[in-house]
C-alpha positions as CSV (number, residue, x, y, z in Angstrom):
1,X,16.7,29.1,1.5
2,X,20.4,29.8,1.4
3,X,21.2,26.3,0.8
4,X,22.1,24.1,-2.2
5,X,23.2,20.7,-3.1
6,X,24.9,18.7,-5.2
7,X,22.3,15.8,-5.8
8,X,18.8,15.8,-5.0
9,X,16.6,11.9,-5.1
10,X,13.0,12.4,-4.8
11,X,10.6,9.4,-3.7
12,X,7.0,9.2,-4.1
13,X,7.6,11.7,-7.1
14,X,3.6,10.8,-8.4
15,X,2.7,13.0,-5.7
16,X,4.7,16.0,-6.7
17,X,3.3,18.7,-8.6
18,X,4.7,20.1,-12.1
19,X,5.8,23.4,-10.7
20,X,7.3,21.6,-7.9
21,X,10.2,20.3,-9.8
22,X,11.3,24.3,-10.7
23,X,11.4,24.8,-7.5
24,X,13.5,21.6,-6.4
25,X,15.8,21.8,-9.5
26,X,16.8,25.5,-8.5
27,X,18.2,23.9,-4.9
28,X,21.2,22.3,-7.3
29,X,24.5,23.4,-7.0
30,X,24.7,23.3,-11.1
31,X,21.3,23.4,-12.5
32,X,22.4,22.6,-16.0
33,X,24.9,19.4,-14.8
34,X,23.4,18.4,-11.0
35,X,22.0,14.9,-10.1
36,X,18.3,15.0,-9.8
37,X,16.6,11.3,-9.5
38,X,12.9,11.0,-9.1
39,X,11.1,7.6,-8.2
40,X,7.7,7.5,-8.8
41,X,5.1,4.7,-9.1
42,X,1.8,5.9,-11.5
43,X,-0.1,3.0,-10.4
44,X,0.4,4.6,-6.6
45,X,-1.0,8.2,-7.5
46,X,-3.9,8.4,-5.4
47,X,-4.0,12.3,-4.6
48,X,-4.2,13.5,-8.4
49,X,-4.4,11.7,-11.5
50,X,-2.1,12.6,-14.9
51,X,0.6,12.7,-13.4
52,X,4.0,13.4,-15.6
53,X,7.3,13.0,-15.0
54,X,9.7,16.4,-14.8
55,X,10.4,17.5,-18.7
56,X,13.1,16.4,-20.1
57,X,14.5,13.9,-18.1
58,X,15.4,10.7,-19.1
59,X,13.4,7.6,-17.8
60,X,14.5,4.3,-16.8
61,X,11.3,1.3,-16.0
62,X,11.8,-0.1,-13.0
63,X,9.5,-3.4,-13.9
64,X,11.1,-5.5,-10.6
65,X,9.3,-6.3,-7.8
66,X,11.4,-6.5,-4.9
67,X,9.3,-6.2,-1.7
68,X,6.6,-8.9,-1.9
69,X,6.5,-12.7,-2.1
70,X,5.7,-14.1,-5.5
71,X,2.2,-14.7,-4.1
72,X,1.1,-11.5,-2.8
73,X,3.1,-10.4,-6.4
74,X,0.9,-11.9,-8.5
75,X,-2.5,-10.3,-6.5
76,X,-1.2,-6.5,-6.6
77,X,0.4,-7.2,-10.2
78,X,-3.1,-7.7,-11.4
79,X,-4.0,-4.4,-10.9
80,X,-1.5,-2.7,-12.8
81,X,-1.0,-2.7,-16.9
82,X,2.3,-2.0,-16.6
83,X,4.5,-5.3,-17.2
84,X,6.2,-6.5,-13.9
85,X,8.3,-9.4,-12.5
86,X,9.1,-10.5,-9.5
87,X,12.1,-11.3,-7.0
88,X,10.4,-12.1,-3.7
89,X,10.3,-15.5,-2.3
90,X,7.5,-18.2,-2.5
91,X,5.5,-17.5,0.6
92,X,1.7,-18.4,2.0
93,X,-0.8,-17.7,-0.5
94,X,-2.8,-14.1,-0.3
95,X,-6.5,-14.8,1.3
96,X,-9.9,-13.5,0.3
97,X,-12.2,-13.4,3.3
98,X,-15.9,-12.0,2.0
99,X,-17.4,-9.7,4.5
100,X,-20.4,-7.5,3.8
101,X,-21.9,-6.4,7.3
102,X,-20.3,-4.8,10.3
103,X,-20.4,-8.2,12.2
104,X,-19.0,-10.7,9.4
105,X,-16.4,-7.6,9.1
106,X,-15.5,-8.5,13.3
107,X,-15.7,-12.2,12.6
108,X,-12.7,-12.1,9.7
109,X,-10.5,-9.7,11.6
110,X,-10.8,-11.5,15.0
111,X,-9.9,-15.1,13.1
112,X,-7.3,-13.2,10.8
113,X,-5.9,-11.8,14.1
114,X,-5.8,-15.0,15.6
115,X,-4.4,-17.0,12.7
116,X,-1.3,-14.2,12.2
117,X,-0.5,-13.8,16.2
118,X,-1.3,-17.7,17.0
119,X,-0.4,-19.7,13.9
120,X,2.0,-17.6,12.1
121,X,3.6,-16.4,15.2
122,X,4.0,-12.9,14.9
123,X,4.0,-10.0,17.3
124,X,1.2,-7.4,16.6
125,X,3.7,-4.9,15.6
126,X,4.7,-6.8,12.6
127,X,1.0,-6.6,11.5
128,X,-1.0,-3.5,9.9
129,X,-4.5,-2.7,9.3
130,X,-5.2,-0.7,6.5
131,X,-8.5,0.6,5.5
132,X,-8.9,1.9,2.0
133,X,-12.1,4.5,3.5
134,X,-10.9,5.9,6.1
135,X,-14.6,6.5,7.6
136,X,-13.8,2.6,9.5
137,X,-10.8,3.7,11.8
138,X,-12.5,5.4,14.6
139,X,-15.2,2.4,14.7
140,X,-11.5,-0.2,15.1
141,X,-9.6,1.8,17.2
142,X,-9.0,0.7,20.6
143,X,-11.2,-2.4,20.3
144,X,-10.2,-6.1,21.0
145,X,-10.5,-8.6,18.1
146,X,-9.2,-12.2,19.5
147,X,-6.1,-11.7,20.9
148,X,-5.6,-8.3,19.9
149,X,-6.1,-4.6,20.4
150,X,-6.2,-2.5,17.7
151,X,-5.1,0.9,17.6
152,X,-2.0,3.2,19.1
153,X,0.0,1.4,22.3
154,X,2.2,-1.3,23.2
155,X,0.9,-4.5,22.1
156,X,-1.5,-3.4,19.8
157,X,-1.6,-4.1,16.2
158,X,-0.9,-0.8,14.0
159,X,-4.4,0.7,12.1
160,X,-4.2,3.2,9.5
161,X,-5.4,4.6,6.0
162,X,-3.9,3.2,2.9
163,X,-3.2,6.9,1.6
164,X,-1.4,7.6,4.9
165,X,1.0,4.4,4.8
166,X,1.4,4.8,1.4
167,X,5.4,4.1,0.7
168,X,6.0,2.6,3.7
169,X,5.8,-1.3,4.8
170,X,5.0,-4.2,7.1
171,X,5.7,-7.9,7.4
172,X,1.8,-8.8,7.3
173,X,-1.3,-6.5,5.8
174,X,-5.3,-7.3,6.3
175,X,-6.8,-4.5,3.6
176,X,-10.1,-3.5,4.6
177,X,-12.0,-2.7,1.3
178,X,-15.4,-0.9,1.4
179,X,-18.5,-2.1,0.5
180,X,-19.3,0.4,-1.7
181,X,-16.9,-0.2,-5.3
182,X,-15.6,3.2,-6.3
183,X,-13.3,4.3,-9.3
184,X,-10.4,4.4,-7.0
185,X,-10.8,1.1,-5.2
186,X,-8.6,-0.4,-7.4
187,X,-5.9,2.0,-7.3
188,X,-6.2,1.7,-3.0
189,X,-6.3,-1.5,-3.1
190,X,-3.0,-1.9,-5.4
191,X,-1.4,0.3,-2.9
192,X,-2.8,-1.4,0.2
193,X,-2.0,-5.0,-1.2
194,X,1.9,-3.9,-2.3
195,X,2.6,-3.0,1.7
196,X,3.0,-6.1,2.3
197,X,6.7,-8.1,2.6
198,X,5.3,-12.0,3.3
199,X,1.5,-12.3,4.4
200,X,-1.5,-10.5,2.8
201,X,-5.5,-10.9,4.5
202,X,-8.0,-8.7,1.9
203,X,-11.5,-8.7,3.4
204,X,-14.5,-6.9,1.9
205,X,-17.8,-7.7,-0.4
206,X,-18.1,-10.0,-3.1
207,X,-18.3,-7.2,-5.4
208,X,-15.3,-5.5,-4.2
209,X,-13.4,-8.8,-4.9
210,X,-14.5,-8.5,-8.6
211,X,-13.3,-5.5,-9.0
212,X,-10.1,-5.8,-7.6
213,X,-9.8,-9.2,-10.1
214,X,-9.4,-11.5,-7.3
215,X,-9.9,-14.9,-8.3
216,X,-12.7,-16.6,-6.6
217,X,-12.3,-19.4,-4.2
């Protein structure tokens, strides 16, 4: 490339190959002494599983959870084995809403909508839907649920796939889960529920709240 640098810091590293790391750790300045720092989240690696940290490299557990209140904590901590605590605040407790055909689906996002833009009192921009199949965003997009559109445009409230918005954030989450448990639903769902900073809305079957371990109500 003609370039180098001194320091190079990596984020979503789970999603890096191995041979990807030669290729970054020959862009140092000093390959033997240069800073290389890699943050990575195994619990988050939804495009390929095994994944290993660069060889040789020492490694430093991150166990703090600084992004979500101690509520939505406890619901995406569940999904993980890895031993975590948390900083976040006390906020409103994470909901549940059980959904299992296209029209109970329209029913919990319109009064979801409602009770985020009307009770809560935020703006839809502060508010993404995320859909663990991707399959459901064309059937959402640019429909009105309550007091909201959904889709691209001013005054609409954000939709997208989890692996899409994965590593990025927003004040208030409702995870659409599918009706159909698969072996990654957990995994999605961990990274769907940890988007969220203060308010967290999961709708899906019965069975997908089982295996996502949420308590029942």
């Amino acid at each position: 490339l003609g370039r180098s640098f001194d320091a190079i810091v990596v984020d979503e590293g789970q999603d890096f190959l191995p041979d990807w790391w030669t290729h970054l750790e020959l862009l140092l300045d000093d390959i033997e002494n240069g800073i290389l720092y890699v943050f990575a989240d195994s619990n988050q690696d939804v495009f390929r599983s095994g994944w290993e940290p660069p060889s040789g490299q020492a490694t430093f557990p991150l166990s703090v959870n600084c992004r979500n209140t101690r509520q939505i904590a406890e619901r995406v901590h569940a999904l993980c084995e890895d031993e975590l605590s948390v900083m976040g605040v006390d906020g409103e407790p994470a909901v549940y809403l059980n959904a299992s055909t296209e029209r109970q689906l329209e029913k919990a996002l319109t009064n979801s909508l409602k009770g985020l833009i009307t009770r809560s009192k935020l703006v839809p921009d502060q508010i993404m839907i995320l859909s663990v199949d991707p399959r459901l965003l064309p059937q959402l997009e640019g429909r009105e649920f309550g007091p909201a559109t959904v889709g691209e445009g001013p005054n609409s409230v954000h939709l997208e796939s989890v692996r899409r918005f994965k590593g990025l954030e927003s004040d208030a989450v409702i995870l659409l889960l599918p009706d159909e448990v698969a072996d990654e639903t957990r995994r999605l769902a961990y990274v769907g529920m940890s988007r969220a900073r203060a308010l967290l809305i999961v709708i899906g079957s019965e069975e997908a709240g089982s295996a996502i371990d949420w308590p029942p109500s």
